[in-house]
C-alpha positions in Angstrom: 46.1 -24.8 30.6 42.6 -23.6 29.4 41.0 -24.5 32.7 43.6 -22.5 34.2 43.2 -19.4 32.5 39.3 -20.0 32.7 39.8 -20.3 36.8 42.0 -16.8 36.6 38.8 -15.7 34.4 36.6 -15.8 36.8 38.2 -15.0 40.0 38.7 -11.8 37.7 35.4 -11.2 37.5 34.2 -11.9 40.4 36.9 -9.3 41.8 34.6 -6.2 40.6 30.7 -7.7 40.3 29.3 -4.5 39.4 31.7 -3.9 36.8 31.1 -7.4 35.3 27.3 -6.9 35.4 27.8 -3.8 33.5 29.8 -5.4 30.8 28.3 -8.3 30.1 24.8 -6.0 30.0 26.9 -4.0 27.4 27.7 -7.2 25.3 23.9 -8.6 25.4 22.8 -5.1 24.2 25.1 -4.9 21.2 23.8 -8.6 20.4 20.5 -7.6 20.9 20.8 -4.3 18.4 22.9 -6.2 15.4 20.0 -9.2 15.6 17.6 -6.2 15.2 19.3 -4.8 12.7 19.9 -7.6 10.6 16.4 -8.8 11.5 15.3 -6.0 9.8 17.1 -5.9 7.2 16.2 -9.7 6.0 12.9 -8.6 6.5 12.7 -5.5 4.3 15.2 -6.7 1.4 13.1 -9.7 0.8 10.6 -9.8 -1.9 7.0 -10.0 -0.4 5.5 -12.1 -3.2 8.3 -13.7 -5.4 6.1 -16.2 -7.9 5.0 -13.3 -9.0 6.5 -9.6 -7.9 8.2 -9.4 -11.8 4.8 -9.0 -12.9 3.4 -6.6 -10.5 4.1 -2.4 -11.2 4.1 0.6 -9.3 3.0 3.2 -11.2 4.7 6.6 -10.4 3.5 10.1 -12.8 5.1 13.4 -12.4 2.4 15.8 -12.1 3.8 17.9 -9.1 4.8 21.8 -9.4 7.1 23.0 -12.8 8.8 25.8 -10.7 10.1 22.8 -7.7 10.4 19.2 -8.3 8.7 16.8 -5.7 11.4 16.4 -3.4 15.3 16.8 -3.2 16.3 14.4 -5.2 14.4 15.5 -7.9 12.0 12.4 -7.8 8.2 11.8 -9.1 5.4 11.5 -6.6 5.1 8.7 -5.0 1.0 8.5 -5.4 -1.1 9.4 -8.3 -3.8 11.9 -8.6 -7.9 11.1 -9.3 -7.7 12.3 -12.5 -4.7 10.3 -13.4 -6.0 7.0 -11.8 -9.3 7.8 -13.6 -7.5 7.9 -17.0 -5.3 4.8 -16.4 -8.3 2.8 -15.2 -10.4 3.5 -17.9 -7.8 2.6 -20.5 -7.8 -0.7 -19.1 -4.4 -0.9 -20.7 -2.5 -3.4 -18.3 -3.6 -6.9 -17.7 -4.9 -6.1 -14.0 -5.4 -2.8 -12.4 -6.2 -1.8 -9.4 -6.2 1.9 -7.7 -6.7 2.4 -4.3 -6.3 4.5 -1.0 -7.2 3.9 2.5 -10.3 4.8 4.1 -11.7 5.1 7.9 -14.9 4.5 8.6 -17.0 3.6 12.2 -18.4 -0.1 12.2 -22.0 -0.2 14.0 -22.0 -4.3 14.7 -25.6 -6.1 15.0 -24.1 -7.9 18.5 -25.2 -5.4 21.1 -22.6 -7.3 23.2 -20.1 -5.6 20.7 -19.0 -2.2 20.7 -19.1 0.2 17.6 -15.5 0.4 16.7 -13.3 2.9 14.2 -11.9 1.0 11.3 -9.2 0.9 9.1 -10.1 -0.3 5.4 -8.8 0.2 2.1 -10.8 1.3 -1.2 -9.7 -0.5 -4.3 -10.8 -2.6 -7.3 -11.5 -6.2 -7.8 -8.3 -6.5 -9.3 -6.6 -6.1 -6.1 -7.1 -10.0 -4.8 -6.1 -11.7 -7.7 -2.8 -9.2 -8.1 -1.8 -9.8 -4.1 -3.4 -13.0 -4.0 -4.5 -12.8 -0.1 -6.0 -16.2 1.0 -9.6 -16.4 1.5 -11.4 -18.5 4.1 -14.6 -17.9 2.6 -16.0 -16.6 -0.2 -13.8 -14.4 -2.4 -13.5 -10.7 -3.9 -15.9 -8.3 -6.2 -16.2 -9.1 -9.8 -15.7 -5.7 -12.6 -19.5 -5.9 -12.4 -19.4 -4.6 -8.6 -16.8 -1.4 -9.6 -19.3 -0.4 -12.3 -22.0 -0.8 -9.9 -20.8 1.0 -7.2 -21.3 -2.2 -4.9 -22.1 -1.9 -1.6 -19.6 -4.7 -0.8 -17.5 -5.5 1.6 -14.6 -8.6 2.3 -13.6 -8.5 5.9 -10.4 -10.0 7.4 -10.3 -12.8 9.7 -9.6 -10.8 13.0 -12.4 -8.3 12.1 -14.9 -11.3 11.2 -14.2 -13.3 14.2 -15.0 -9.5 16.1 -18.4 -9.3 14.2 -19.5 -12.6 13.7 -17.5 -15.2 16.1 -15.4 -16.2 13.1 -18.2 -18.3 11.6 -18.7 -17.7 7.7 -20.2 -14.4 7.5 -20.6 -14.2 3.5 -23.9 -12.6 2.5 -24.5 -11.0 5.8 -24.9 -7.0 6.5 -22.6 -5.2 8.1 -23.0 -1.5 8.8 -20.4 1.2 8.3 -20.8 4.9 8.7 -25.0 4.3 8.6 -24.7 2.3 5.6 -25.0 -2.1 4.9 -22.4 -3.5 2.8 -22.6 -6.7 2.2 -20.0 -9.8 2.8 -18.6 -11.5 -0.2 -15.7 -12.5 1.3 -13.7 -13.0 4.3 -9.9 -13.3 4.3 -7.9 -16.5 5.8 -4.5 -15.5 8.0 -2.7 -12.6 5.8 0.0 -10.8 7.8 2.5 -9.9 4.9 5.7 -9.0 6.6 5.5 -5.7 4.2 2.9 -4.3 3.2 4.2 -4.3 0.0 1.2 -2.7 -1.8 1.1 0.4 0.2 4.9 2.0 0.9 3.6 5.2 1.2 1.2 4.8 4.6 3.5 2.7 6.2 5.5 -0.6 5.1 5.4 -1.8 8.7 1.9 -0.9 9.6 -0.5 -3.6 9.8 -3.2 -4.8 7.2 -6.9 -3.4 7.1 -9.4 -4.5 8.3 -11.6 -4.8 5.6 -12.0 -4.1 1.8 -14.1 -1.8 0.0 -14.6 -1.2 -3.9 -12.7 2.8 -4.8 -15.8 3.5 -6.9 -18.3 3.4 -3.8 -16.0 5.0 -1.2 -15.9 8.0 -4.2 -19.9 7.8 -5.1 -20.2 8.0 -1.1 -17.7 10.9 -0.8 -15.0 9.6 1.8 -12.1 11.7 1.9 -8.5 9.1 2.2 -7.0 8.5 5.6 -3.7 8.2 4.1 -1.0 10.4 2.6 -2.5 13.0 0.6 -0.1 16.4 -0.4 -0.8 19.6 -2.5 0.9 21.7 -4.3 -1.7 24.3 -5.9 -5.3 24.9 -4.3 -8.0 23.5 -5.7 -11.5 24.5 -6.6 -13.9 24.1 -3.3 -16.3 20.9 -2.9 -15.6 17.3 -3.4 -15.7 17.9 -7.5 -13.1 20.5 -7.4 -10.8 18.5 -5.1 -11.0 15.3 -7.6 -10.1 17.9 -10.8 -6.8 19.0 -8.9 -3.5 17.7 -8.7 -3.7 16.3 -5.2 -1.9 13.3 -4.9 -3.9 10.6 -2.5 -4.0 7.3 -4.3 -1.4 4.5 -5.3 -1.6 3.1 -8.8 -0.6 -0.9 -9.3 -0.6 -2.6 -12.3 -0.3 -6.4 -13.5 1.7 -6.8 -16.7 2.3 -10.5 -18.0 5.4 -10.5 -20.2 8.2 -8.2 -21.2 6.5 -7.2 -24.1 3.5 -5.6 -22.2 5.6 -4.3 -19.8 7.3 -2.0 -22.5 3.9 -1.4 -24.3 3.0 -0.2 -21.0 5.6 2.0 -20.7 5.3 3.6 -23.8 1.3 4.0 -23.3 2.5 6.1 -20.3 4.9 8.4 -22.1 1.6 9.2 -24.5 -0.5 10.0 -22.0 2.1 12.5 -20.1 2.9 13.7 -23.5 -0.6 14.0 -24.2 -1.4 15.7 -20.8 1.5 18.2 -21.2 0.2 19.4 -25.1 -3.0 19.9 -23.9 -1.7 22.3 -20.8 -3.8 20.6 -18.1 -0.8 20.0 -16.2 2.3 21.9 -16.9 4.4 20.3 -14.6 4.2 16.9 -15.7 7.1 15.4 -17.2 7.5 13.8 -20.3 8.4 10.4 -19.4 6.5 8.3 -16.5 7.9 5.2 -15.0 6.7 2.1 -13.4 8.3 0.4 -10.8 8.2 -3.3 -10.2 8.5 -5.0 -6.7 11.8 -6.6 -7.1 14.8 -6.1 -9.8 14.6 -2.4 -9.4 15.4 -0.5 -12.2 15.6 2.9 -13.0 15.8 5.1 -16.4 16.2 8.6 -17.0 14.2 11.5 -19.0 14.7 14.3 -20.3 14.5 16.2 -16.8 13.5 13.6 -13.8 15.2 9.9 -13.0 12.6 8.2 -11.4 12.5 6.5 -8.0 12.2 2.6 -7.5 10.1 1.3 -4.6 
């Protein structure tokens, strides 16, 4: 009986050709769109770095305008201001810290046989490769001593060593950016993260940089971020004015190695907005920050703002 029916099948549908075609393109499509879909779904609901994501924090501080909250849902900024990722930094309060932002400078490569080339890097501390633990092929990151000294350091990825130096180990060698040598301490191994989970804001599809920088040079040096970066009152003219204001350019993470300094953390935060808001510097800032881990996503509210998890 089935091979009947299966015969009748396809003497149907040979009938009308065109109108087959058309359906059985119609089918493949819907296929093809729900795979995406749920492709993309596995991709962005799982967590990026689960040995550790518990322990890793976005930090998220509500500095924006008193007279209009940040957006419509009455959330905090999603980035952090200089003056705020000064203050956190120097407190040194978490286990690990790290702020960054990205940064685009012009690569002048030594090989005449290679092309100067715009590059896509990112300005951070030292903390950063032991909190994201990217894998290194040689060498490794900055020590604290390289932040303080305004290094003129530079780890490189694999795809933008093998560009520069054939892939071979490049560690201690110059390499020349915007006029000035950095040199390579490290160079990373294969690191594609499927998100990148450490910057949300610029892009949780868009693809890793190309090389590493330490925040306190790219500052010393002047470099205005490539990334996100929104206003909400003008701010004094020059470089020094623009790191006093409330811009918001930077992402804050912190490491945190237990409940307990978690919620120690937490309540170092409330301080400082409370602190902040006393001494008038920024009247808009509310009275309760929140950071946000990488997984379990949790939210709490204050007296005015619930704050967003990422």
């Amino acid at each position: 009986m089935f091979s009947y029916y299966f015969q009748l099948g396809l003497h149907s549908l040979k009938r009308n050709p065109i109108l087959t075609a058309l359906m059985v393109l119609g089918i493949a499509l819907g296929i093809a769109a729900s795979m995406t879909s749920l492709t993309l779904m596995h991709v962005m609901g799982s967590d990026p770095i689960p040995w550790k994501s518990d322990r890793l924090h976005y930090v998220q501080l509500d500095n924006w305008d008193p007279n209009q909250p940040y957006d419509q849902e009455g959330n905090p900024p999603d980035q952090v201001s200089y003056k705020d990722a000064q203050a956190l930094m120097e407190a040194g309060k978490a286990d690990r810290q790290a702020a960054m932002f990205k940064v685009a400078l012009p690569i002048q490569p030594e090989n005449p046989e290679v092309k100067p080339f715009q590059a896509l890097g990112r300005a951070t501390y030292g903390d950063f490769f032991a909190m994201f633990e990217p894998p290194f092929a040689f060498g490794s990151g900055w020590d604290h001593a390289q932040d303080a000294q305004h290094g003129r350091v530079v780890v490189l990825t694999k795809e933008t060593n093998e560009k520069l130096f054939g892939g071979q180990d490049s560690v201690g060698k110059r390499v020349r950016m915007n006029g000035i040598d950095y040199t390579v301490v490290g160079v990373l191994a294969e690191w594609k993260p499927r998100i990148k989970f450490y910057d949300l804001t610029n892009g949780a599809l868009a693809e890793a940089e190309e090389f590493f920088v330490p925040y306190t040079t790219m500052i010393e040096l002047k470099m205005q971020a490539s990334g996100n970066n929104s206003c909400w009152n003008n701010s004094a003219p020059g470089w020094e004015g623009y790191l006093a204001s409330e811009c918001i350019w930077q992402q804050f993470w912190v490491q945190l190695d237990s409940p307990a300094k978690v919620a120690d953390y937490k309540a170092f935060l409330d301080n400082y907005a409370n602190e902040q808001k006393s001494s008038g510097v920024s009247r808009g800032r509310s009275t309760t920050v929140y950071s946000t881990s990488i997984s379990g996503c949790r939210t709490r509210k204050s007296c005015r703002k619930t704050c967003r998890c990422r």
